[in-house]
C-alpha positions in Angstrom: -99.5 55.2 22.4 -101.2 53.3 19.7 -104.2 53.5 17.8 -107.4 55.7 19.4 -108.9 55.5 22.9 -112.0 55.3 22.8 -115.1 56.3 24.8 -114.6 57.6 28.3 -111.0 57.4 28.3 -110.5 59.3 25.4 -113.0 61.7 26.8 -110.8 62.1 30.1 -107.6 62.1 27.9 -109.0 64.8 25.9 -109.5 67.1 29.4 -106.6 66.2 30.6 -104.5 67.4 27.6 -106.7 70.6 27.1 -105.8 71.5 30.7 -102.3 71.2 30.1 -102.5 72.9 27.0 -104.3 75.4 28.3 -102.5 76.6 31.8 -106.3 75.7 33.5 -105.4 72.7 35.4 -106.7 74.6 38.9 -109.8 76.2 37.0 -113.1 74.7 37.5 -115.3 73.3 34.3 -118.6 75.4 33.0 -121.4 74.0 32.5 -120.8 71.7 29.6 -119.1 69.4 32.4 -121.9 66.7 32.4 -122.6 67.2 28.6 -122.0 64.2 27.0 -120.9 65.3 23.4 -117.0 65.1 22.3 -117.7 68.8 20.7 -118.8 70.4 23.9 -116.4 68.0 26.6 -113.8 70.2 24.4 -114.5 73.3 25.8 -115.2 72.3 29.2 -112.0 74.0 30.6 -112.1 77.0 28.1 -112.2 79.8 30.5 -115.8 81.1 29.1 -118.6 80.2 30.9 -120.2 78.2 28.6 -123.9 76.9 28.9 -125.0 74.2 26.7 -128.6 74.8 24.9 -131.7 74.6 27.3 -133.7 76.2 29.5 -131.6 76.9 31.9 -129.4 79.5 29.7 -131.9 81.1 27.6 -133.9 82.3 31.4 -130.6 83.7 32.5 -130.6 85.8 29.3 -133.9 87.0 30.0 -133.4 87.2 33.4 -130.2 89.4 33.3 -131.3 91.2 30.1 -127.9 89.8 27.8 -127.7 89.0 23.8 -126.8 85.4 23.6 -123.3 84.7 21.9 -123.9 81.2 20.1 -120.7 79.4 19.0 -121.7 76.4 16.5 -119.2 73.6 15.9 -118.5 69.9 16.1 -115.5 67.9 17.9 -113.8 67.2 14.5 -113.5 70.7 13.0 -110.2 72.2 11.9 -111.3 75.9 12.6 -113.2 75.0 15.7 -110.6 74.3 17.3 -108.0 77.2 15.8 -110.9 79.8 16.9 -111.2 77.8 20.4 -107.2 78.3 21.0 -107.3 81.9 19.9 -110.4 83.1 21.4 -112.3 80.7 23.8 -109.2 80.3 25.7 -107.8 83.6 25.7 -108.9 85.1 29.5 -109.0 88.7 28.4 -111.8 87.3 25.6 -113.1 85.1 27.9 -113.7 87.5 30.5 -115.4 90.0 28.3 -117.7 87.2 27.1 -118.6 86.2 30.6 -119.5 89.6 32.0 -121.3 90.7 29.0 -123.2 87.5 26.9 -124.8 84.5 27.9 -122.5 81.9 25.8 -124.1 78.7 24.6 -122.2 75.8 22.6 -123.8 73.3 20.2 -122.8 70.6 18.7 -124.1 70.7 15.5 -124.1 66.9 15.3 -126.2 66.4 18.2 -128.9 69.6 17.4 -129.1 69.8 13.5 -132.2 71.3 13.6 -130.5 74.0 15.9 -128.0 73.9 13.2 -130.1 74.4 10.2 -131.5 77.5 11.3 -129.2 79.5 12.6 -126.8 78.3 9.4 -130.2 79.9 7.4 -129.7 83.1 9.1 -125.8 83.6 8.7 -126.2 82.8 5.4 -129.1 85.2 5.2 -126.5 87.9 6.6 -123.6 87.0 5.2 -123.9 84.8 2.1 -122.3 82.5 3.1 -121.6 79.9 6.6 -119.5 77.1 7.8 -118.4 76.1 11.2 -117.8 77.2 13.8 -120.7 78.9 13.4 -120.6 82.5 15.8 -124.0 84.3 16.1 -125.3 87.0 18.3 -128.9 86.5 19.8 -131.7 88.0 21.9 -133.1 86.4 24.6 -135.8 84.7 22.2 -133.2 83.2 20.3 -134.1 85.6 17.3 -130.5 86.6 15.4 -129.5 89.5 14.9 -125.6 89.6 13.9 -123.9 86.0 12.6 -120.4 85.2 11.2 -118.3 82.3 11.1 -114.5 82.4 12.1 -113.2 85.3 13.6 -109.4 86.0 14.3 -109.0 87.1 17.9 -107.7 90.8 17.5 -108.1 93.1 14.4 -105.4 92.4 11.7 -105.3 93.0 7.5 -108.1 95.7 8.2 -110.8 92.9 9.6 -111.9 93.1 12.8 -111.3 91.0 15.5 -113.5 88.9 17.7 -112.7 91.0 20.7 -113.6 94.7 18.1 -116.8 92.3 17.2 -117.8 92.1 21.1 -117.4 95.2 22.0 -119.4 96.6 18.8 -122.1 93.9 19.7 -121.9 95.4 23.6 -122.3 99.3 22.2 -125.2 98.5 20.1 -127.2 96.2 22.6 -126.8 99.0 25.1 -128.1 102.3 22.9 -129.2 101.1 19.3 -131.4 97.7 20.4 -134.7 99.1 18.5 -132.4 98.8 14.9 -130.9 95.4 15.8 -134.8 94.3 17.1 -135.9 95.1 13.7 -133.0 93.3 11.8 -133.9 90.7 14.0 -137.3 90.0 13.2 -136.8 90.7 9.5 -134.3 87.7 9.3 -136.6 85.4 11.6 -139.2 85.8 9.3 -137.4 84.7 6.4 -136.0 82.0 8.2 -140.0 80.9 8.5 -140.3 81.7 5.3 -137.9 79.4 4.5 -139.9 76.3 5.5 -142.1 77.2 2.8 -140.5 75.0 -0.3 -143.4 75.7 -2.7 -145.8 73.2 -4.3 -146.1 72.2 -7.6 -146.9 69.8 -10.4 -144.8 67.5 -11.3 -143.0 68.2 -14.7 -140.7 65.7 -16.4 -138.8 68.7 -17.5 -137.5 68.9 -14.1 -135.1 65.6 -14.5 -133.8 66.6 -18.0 -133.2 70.3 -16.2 -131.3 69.1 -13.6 -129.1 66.7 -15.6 -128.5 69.5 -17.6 -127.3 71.4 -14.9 -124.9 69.1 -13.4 -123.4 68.4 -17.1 -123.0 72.5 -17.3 -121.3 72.0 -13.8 -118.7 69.2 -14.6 -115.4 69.2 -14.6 -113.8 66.9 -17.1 -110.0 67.0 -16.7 -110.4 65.6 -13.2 -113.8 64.7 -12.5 -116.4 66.3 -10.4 -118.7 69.1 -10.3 -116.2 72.4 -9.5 -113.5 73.5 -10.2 -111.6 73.6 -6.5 -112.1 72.7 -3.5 -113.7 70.1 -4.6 -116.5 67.4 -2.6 -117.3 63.9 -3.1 -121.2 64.5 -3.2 -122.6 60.8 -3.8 -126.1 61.8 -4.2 -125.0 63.6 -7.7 -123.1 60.1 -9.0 -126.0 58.4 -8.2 -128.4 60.7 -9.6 -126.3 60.2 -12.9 -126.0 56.4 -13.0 -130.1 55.9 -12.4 -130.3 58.8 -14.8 -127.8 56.2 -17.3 -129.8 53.5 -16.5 -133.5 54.6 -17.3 -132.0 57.2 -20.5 -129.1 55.3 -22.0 -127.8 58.8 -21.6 -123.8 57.5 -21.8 -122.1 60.8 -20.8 -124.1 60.6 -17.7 -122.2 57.2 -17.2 -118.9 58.6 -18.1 -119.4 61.6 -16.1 -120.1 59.5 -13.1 -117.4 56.8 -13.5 -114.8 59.0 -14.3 -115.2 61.1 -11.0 -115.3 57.7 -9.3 -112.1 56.9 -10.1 -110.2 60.5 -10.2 -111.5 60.1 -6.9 -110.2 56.9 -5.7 -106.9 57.5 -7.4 -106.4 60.7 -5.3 -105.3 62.0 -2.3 -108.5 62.6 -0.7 -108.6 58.3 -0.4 -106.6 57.2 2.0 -104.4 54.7 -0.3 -103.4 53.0 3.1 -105.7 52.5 5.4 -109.2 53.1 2.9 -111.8 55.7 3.8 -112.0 58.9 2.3 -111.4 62.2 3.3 -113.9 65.0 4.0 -113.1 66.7 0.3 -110.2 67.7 -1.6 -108.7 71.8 -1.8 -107.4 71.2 -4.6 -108.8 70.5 -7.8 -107.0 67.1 -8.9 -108.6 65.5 -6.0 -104.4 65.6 -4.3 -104.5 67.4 -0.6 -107.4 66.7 1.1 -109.0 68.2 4.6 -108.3 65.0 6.1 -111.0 64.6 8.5 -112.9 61.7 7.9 -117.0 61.4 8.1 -119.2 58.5 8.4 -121.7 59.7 6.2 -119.2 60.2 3.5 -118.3 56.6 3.9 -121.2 55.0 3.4 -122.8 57.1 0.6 -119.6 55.8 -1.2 -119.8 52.4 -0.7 -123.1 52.8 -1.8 -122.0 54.7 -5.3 -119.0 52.6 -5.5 -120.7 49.8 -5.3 -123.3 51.0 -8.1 -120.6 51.3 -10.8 -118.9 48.0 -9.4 -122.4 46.4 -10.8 -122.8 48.6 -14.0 -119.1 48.1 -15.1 -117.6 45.0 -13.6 -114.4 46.9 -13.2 -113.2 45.6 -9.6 -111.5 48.6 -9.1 -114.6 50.1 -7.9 -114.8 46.3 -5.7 -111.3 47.5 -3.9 -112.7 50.3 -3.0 -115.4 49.1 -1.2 -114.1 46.3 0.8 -110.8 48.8 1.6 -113.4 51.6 2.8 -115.8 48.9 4.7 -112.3 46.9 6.5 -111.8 50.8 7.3 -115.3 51.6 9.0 -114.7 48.0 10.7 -111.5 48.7 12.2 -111.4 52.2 13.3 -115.5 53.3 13.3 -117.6 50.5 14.9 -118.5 50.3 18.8 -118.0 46.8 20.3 -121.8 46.5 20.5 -122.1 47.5 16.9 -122.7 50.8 16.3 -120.4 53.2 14.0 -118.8 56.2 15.4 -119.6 59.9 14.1 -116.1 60.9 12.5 -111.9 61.4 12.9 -110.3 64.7 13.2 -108.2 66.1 10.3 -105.5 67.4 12.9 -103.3 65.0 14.4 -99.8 64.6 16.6 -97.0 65.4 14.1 -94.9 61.6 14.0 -92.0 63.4 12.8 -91.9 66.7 15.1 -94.6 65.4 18.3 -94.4 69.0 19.5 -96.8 69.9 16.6 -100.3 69.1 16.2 -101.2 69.3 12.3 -103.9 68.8 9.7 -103.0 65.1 8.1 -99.8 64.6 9.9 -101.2 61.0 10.9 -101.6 60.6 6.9 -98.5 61.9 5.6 -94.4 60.5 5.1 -91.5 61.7 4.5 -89.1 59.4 2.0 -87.0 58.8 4.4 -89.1 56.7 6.3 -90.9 55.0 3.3 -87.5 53.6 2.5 -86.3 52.6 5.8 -89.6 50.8 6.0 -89.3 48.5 2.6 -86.9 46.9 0.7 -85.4 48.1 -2.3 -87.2 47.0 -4.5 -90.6 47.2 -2.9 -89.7 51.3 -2.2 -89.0 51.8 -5.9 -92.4 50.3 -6.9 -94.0 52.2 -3.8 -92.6 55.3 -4.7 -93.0 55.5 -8.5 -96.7 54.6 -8.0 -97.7 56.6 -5.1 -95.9 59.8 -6.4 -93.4 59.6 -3.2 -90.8 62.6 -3.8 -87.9 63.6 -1.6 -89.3 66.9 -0.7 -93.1 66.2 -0.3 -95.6 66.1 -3.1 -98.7 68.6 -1.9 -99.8 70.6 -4.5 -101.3 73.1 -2.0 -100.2 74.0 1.4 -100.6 77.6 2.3 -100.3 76.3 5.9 -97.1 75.4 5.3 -97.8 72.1 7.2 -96.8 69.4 4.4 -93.3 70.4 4.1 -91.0 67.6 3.1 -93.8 64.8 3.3 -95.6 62.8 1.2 -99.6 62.3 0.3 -100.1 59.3 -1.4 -101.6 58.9 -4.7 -101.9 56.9 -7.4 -99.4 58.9 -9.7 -98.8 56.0 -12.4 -100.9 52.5 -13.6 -98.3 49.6 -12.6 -98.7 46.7 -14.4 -100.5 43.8 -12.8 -96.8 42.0 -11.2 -96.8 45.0 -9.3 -100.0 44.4 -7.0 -98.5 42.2 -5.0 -95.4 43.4 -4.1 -97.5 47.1 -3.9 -100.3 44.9 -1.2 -97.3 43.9 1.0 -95.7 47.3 1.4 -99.1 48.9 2.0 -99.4 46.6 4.9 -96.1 47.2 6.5 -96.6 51.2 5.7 -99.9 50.5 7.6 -98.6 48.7 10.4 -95.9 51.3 11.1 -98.8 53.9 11.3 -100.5 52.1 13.7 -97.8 52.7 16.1 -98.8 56.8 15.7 -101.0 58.5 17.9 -104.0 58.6 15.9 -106.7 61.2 15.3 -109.2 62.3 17.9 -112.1 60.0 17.1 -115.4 61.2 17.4 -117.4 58.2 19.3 -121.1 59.3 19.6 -123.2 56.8 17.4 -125.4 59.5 15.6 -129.1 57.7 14.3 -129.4 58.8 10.6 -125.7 57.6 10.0 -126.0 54.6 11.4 -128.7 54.1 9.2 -126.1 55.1 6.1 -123.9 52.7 7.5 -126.5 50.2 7.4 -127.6 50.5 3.9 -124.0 50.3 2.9 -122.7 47.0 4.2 -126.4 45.7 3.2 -125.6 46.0 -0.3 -122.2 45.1 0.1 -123.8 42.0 1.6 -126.1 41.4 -1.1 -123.8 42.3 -4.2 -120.4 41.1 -2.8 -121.9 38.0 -1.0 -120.1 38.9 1.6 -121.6 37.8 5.3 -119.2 39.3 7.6 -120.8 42.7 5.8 -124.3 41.4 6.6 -123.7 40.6 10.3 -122.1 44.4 10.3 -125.6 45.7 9.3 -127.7 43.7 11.6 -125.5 44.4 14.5 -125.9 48.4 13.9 -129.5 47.7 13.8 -129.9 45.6 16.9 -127.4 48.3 18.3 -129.9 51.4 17.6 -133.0 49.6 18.0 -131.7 48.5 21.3 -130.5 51.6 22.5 -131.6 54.4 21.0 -135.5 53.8 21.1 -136.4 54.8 25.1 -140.1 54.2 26.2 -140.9 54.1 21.7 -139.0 57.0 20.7 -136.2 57.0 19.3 -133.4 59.0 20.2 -130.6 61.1 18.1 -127.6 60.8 19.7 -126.2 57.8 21.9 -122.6 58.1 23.9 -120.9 56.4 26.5 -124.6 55.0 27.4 -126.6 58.1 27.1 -129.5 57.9 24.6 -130.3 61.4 24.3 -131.9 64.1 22.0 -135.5 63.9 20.0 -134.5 62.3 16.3 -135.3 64.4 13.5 -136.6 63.8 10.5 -133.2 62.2 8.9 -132.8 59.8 11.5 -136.1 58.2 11.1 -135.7 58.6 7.1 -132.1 57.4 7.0 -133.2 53.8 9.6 -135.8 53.2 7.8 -133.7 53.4 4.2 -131.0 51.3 6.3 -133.8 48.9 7.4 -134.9 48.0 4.0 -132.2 47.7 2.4 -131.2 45.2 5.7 -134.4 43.4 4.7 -133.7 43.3 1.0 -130.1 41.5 2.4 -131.5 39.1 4.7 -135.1 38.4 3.8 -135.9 39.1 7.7 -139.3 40.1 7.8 -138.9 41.4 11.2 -136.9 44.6 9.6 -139.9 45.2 7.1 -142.3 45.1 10.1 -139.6 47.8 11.9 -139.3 49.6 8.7 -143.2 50.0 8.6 -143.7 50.8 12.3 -141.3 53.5 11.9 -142.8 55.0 9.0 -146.4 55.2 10.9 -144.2 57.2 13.4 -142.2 59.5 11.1 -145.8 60.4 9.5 -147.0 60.9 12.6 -144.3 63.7 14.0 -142.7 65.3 10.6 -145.3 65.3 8.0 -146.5 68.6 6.9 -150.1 69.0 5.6 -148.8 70.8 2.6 -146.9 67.9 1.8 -143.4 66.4 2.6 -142.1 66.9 6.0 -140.7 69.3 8.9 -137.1 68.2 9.5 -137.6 68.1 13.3 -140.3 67.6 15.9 -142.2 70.7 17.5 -140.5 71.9 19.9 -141.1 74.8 22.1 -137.6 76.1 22.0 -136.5 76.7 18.5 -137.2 79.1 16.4 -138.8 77.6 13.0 -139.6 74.1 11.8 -137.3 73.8 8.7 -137.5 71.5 5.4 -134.2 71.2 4.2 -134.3 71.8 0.2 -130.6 70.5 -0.8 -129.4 67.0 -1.2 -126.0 67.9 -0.3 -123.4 66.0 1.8 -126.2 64.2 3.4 -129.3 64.3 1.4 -132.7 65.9 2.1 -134.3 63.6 4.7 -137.2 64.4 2.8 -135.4 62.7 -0.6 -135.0 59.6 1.0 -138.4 59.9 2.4 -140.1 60.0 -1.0 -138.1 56.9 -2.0 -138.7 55.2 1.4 -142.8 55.9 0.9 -142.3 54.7 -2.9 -140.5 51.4 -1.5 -142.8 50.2 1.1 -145.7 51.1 -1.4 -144.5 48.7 -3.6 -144.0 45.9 -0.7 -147.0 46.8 1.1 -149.7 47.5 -1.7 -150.2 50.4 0.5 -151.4 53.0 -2.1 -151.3 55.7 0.4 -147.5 55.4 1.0 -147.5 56.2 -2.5 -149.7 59.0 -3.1 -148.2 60.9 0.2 -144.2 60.4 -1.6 -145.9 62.1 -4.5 -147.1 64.7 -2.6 -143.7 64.9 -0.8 -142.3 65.8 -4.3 -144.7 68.3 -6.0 -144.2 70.2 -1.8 -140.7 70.8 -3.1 -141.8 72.5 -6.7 -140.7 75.6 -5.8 -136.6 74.5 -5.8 -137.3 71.3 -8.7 -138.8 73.8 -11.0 -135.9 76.6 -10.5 -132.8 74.9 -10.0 -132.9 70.8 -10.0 -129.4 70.0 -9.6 -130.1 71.3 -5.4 -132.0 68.3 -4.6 -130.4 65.5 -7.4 -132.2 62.6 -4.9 -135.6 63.9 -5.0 -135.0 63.9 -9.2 -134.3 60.2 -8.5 -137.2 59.8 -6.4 -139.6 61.1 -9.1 -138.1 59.2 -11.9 -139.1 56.4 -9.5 -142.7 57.5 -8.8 -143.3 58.1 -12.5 -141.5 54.8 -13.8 -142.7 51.6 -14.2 -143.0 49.5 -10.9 -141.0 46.4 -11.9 -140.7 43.4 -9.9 -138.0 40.2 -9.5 -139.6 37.7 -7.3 -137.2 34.2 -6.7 -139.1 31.4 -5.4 -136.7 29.1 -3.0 -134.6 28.4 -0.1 -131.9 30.8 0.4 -129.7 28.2 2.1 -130.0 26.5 -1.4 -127.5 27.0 -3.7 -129.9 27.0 -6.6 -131.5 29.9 -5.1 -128.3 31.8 -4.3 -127.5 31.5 -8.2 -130.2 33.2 -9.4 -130.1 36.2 -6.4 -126.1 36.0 -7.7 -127.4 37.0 -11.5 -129.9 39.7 -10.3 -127.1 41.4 -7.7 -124.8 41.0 -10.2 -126.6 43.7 -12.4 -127.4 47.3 -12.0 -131.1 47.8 -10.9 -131.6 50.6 -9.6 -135.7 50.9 -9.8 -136.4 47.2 -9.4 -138.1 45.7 -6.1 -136.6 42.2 -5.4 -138.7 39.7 -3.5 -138.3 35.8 -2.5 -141.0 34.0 -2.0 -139.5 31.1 0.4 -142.2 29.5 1.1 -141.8 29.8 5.1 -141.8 33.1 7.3 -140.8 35.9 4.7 -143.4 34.8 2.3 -146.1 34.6 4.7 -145.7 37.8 6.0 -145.2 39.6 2.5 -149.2 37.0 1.4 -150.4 40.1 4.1 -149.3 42.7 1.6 -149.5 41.3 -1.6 -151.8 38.2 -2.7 -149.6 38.0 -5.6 -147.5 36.3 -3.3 -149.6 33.0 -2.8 -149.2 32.4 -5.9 -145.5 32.0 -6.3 -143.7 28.5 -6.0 -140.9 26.7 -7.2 -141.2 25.1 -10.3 -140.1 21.4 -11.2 -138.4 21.8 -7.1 -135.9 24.1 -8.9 -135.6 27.8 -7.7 -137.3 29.8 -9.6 -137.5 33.7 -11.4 -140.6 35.8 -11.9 -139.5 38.8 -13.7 -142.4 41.1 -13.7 -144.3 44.5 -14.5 -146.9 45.6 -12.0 -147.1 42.0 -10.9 -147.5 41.0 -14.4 -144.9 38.0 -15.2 -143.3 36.5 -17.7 -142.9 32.9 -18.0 -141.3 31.4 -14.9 -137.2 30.1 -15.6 -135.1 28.7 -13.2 -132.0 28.4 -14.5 -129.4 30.9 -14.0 -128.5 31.6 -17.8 -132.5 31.6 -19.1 -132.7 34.5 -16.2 -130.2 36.4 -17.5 -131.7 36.4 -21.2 -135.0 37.5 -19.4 -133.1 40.5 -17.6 -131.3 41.2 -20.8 -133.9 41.7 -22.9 -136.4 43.0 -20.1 -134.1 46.4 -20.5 -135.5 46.1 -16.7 -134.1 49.0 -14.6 
């Protein structure tokens, strides 16, 4: 078996081994069996009788008078699926669960805004949360006891899942008045929660949080903690806008450096490109191997950043090894991009086992029977290949005697070839492996990642394959994922399902722009715009900023998500989003309600900064300059293309890029901005307007006479 399945075979693959895994093969499926999600089709042969979330399970809780037992996950989780072997699939468990809870899955992926509360209340009751996720509710889905993994039987002093029933059972049955009030005390600070606190904006704010995240770096290595340690784009590209608009150089430094500490280790996949979820350790060497989209288009996005600010086409590499990557193994037929891969895989070596990385990993052996002499010593030496494995942590004891490559030592330039052609054959030979289980439900707001990411690619690596990528996810989810006008959250195997929350909308519309900014397609403005009329519509909140999800009847609280975290605050990239079609619409009221959506978020900007590092970025841009590069001309033209080649070429974060060329696109952007009608080619040469509030300086159109313009512009 090669490579993944994909889509419904993989789905009935995925049964098929779980039954045989399992001993269930004559049991029937629970409910999840027409549930479309990877997550939940994983637990449709677990002996528990699970419901997924809906009516239909939280009226048999009320009906026969039994606390909900709410398991939280997704299809790619390491300890999902350790707690699912031990506990969800263990009868004496199951049958205990069945007689005494109503049991309801959720894929976290699919229902974030189920997600986000009930990760508020855990956290609330435990100080911290992760997945899976394992709460205890009433029949009005108020919480009243919450954890995270449990082992199945008591061991080391803890108690077990099965002691953690049975406690629940004792106290639902003669203390319920206590656990009522424990309840309601932590649903009302989950409400309370929403509240993010209004204020005005203060400058101090940006200076604060940069201040915070210097406190927070870690220099030997790179990064922002000590161990494990997380990618978090949204902080590199705080620091780099921060660079740009300050000249603050260890902002730069900070930023690069992590960049490539990054790159060089373990958590990239020095094969195939991608990165990994995050790194345990804290030289960025063994990595929890799963591998999200999210994470790979924030980093193409970063990556691509410092490619323009430095030049150093290292940072190039990376991109175009972590976009052939996302083209190979993450994109639909039609288009879209698929959610994520499992870190655990079959074990090539020992295919008994079923291990974190073991698709990843090799042993010495094999890297030498694979190349030449020659090629092997080169390999070896620069990936940091040693006989008995290299991982600096394995308390699992599941790297023994293999290798995770990384980039040990700087060969000299002679070396890259002969390094490219071993890669490929080290490549190929993993091909033949059974790969991870790939999560294949196109998720909205990452698609709309994705989309940014191969836009600037497009733009800055002049690249069109990466262009076509981006309008074919688009076409894919406007196609698809919009049912009678609204758009949906989740599509799978040809199921458009789920409301989409506030990130979805914020995330498209981010991707849409930046689509337009790439192609000069007016008909992704015109999306981008009907969206945001939409997104205002459902989300906003009178107080300012916006609810993360729809009303809805059954949840518990309309949340604002205050952290720019793995994936940012939708509400971040809704400020910028509002600040960006201000600018290409005129539309002053896009602009005022950004501002509004910054000051609504005070509360966390005025304690602690560093939570929400976008929403810094997005004030910076609402208090800046608006600055302008408008290129009259034909982009067939090659004229044209050389001046877009010296603006993409540079690092402008904060500058709005128009062309005027003199057909569609222009007359649609005369609607907006009567500037517009005014711009022309001079002497039938392309030409540059490099402006300030629409205010220009003298027209050039020659490449070089730009590029003094930009220079001394200190344009950002």
């Amino acid at each position: 078996m090669t490579a993944q399945a994909s889509g419904a075979e993989q789905g009935d693959l995925m049964k098929d081994i779980q039954k045989k895994n399992t001993g269930l093969t004559n049991k029937q499926a629970n409910h999840l069996i027409h549930e479309k999600s990877p997550y939940l089709q994983q637990h449709v042969y677990n002996p528990v009788d699970w419901y997924p979330w809906g009516k239909e399970a939280l009226a048999k809780a009320v009906v026969e008078d039994k606390p909900i037992f709410l398991s939280i996950g997704y299809s790619t989780c390491h300890w999902c699926h350790v707690m699912a072997h031990e506990s969800f699939e263990d009868q004496e468990i199951a049958d205990y669960l069945n007689a005494h809870f109503i049991c309801i899955k959720v894929d976290r992926e699919e229902r974030p805004g189920i997600d986000q509360i009930y990760m508020e209340a855990t956290q609330a009751m435990t100080g911290s949360g992760g997945w899976p996720m394992s709460l205890f509710l009433f029949p009005d889905t108020k919480p009243f006891y919450a954890g995270t993994y449990f082992p199945p039987r008591a061991a080391y002093g803890h108690p077990g899942f099965m002691e953690i029933l049975q406690g629940i059972r004792e106290v639902w049955l003669n203390d319920r008045k206590k656990i009522s009030l424990s309840a309601n005390q932590i649903t009302a600070h989950i409400r309370k929660g929403s509240d993010t606190g209004s204020a005005i904006l203060e400058k101090t704010w940006i200076t604060t949080g940069f201040s915070q995240i210097e406190e927070s770096y870690e220099p030997k290595y790179g990064g922002f903690a000590q161990a494990p340690k997380f990618p978090r784009p949204v902080v590199i590209d705080f620091l780099l806008r921060y660079y740009k608009t300050t000249d603050n150089k260890n902002a730069r430094d900070m930023a690069l450096f992590t960049l490539e500490q990054m790159a060089a280790g373990g958590m990239y996949d020095q094969i195939g490109g991608g990165f990994h979820r995050y790194s345990v350790d804290g030289r960025w060497r063994v990595p929890h191997f799963e591998k999200m989209l999210y994470d790979q288009s924030q980093l193409v996005s970063v990556y691509l950043s410092a490619f323009q600010l430095s030049g150093n086409p290292a940072y190039k590499r990376v991109v175009t090894e972590t976009l052939e990557y996302v083209l190979r193994d993450m994109q639909h037929p039609e288009g879209g991009f698929y959610s994520a891969e499992d870190a655990d895989s079959i074990n090539p070596y020992n295919p008994d086992e079923h291990t974190e990385g073991a698709y990843y990993l090799w042993t010495e052996e094999e890297i030498e029977s694979l190349l030449d002499t020659k090629e092997a010593s080169f390999f070896k030496m620069y990936y940091g290949v040693k006989k008995n494995g290299n991982a600096l942590d394995d308390p699992q004891k599941e790297f023994i005697g293999r290798n995770i490559l990384y980039q040990e030592k700087d060969l000299s330039d002679v070396a890259d070839e002969l390094l490219g052609e071993a890669k490929l054959k080290l490549l190929n030979k993993r091909k033949t492996r059974i790969a991870p289980h790939l999560d294949d439900k196109i998720i909205t707001a990452w698609n709309g990642l994705m989309i940014s990411a191969f836009a600037q690619a497009a733009m800055i690596l002049e690249d069109d394959r990466y262009l076509l990528a981006a309008d074919r996810a688009a076409d894919f989810i406007l196609n698809t994922l919009v049912v009678n006008g609204e758009l949906k959250r989740r599509w799978r195997d040809g199921e458009p399902r789920y409301a989409a929350g506030l990130d979805d909308y914020s995330f498209l519309i981010q991707g849409l722009l930046d689509l337009y900014a790439a192609s000069h397609d007016p008909s992704r403005l015109r999306k981008a715009i009907e969206l945001t009329g939409i997104q205002l519509a459902l989300f906003s909140d009178e107080k300012g900023g916006f609810y993360d999800t729809p009303e809805s009847a059954d949840l518990l609280a309309r949340m604002k998500a205050a952290y720019d975290g793995a994936e940012p605050s939708g509400n971040s990239v809704a400020a910028i989003n509002l600040l960006r079609l201000s600018a290409l619409t005129g539309n002053k009221k896009w602009g005022l309600l950004a501002e509004k959506c910054i000051k609504s978020f005070g509360k966390i900007l005025g304690s602690y900064p560093a939570a929400m590092p976008l929403m810094l970025s997005a004030m910076a841009l609402q208090m800046g300059k608006a600055r302008q590069i408008v290129i009259a001309g034909d982009t067939n033209n090659g004229d044209t293309r050389e001046l877009l080649r010296e603006v993409y070429s540079r690092y402008l974060p904060n500058t709005l890029v128009l062309l005027a060329d003199g057909r569609e696109n222009q007359a649609f952007l005369k609607e907006y901005l009567p500037f517009m009608a005014t711009v022309q080619k001079i002497d039938g040469k392309a030409s540059a307007y490099v402006c300030e509030n629409f205010t220009c300086k003298m027209v050039v159109n020659t490449r070089k006479k730009l590029a003094v313009q930009l220079d001394g512009n200190s344009i950002a």
